[in-house]
N, C-alpha and C positions, 0 to 999 in steps of 0.2 A: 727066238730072238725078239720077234714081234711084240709078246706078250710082257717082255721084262722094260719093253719100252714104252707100254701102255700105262702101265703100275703105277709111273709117279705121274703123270700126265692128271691120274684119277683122285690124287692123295694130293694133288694141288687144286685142284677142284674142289674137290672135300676140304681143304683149309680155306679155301675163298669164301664158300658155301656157309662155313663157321665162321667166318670172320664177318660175313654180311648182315650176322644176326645180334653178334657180340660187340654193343658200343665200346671205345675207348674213352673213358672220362681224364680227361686232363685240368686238372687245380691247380688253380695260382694256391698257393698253401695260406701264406701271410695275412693273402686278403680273404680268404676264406674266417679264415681263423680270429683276422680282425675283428669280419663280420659276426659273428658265432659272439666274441667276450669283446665286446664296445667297453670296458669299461679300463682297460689297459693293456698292453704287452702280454701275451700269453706264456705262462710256462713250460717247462718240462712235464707236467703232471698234466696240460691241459693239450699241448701236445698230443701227447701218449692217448688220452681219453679219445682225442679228435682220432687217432688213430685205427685205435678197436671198435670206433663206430662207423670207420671208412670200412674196418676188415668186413664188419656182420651185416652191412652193405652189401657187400660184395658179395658174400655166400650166399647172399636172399637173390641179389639180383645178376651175378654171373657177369658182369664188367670187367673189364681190364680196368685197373685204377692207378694214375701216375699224377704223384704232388711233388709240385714244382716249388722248393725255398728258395728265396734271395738267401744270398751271404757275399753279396756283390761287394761288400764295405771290406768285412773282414775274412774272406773265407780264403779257402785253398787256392791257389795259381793252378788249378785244372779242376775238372767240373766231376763233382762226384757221387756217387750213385749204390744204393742199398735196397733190399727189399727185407720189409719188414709185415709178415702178418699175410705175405701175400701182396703188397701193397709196395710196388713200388718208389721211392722216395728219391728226387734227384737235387742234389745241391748245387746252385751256379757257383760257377768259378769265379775269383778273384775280378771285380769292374764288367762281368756279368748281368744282367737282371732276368729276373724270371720270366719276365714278358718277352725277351729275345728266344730264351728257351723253348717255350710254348709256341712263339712264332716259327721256330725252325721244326721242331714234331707234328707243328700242324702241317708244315708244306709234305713232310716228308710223307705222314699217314692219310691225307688230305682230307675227303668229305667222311672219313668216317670217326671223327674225333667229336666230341659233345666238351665243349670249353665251359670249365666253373673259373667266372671270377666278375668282379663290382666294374673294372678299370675299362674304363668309355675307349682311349685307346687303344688296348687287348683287345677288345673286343669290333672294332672296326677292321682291325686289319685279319683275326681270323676269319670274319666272313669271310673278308673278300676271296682266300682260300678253302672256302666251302665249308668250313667247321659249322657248327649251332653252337649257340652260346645259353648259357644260362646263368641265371645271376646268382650269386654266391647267399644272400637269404631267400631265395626261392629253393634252392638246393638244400641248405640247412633243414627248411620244412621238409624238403623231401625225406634226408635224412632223417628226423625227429617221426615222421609219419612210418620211414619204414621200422624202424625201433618200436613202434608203439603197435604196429601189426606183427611183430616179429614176437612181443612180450605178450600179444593177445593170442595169439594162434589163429589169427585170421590171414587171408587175403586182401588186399587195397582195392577198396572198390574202382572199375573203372571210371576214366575222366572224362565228359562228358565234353562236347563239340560247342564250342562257344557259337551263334549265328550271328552276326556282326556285318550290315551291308557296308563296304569300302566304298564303293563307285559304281553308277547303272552302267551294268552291261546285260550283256545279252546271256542267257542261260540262269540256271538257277543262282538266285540273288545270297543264298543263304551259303555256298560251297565256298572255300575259304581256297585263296589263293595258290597256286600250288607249292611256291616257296613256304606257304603256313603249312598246307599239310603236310610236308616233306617233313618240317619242323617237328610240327606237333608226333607224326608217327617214329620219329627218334627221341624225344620227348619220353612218351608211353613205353617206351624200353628203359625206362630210369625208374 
């Protein structure tokens, strides 16, 4: 009896153990995509494209990937949710915005989520529930970068430790705060 109560005790361990290692990316989608085609409203085709280069993302770097659309204006009276390519996709419901969305997956999944998006507000209030954020053209480069080692057949060289003195204290002047490191070592899993 002992042993059959050991079992899942171990195979929750082993999902925590994998979970610790496997960031959750969560995208505002709109402003992502914004970002990406400044020059108007994105389509169906430019969608789709942002898509397949979430999915071949994701096989490089082994993420859970969840993009978050408004359709706060016109969408469905309930909130609704597909996956596509691997790739998550959830639509707000009807007077919804994505940013509630995002706010309520951050509380839920808490420090282990990495936030894409521009929106100064989103992005206050995930901190303050432990999420890391990253801005939606810094992420594009990331994306573009991983695409272009994917089509080379290389590796991404490692990122190097910026040394930047904040304020004298005591210890070494170059070690970067431990909210930066914390940052930066969730960061290097993207």
């Amino acid at each position: 009896m002992e042993g059959i109560c050991e079992k899942p005790k171990k195979i929750e361990q082993l999902e925590f153990h994998v979970e610790q290692f496997m960031s959750r990316l969560l995208i505002d989608g709109y402003n992502l995509l914004y970002s990406a085609y400044p020059s108007g409203p994105p389509g169906d085709e430019e969608i789709e494209a942002f898509i397949e280069l979430l999915r071949r993302y994701k096989k490089q770097k082994s993420h859970a990937i969840t993009v978050v659309f408004d359709t706060y204006e016109q969408g469905m009276p309930l909130e609704r949710s597909e996956r596509i390519k691997g790739i998550a996709l959830i639509y707000t419901r009807l007077g919804e915005k994505a940013d509630q969305v995002i706010e309520r997956l951050v509380r839920k999944w808490g420090g282990s989520c990495v936030v894409v998006t521009s929106d100064r507000d989103l992005i206050r209030s995930v901190e303050k529930d432990g999420a890391v954020v990253v801005d939606s053209i810094e992420f594009i480069e990331r994306l573009r970068m991983s695409e272009y080692f994917e089509l080379k057949g290389d590796d991404p060289p490692e990122e190097s430790e910026e040394s930047r003195i904040h304020t004298r204290k005591k210890g070494n002047p170059k070690r970067k705060s431990k909210k930066e490191r914390a940052r930066n070592r969730r960061l290097r899993k993207l």
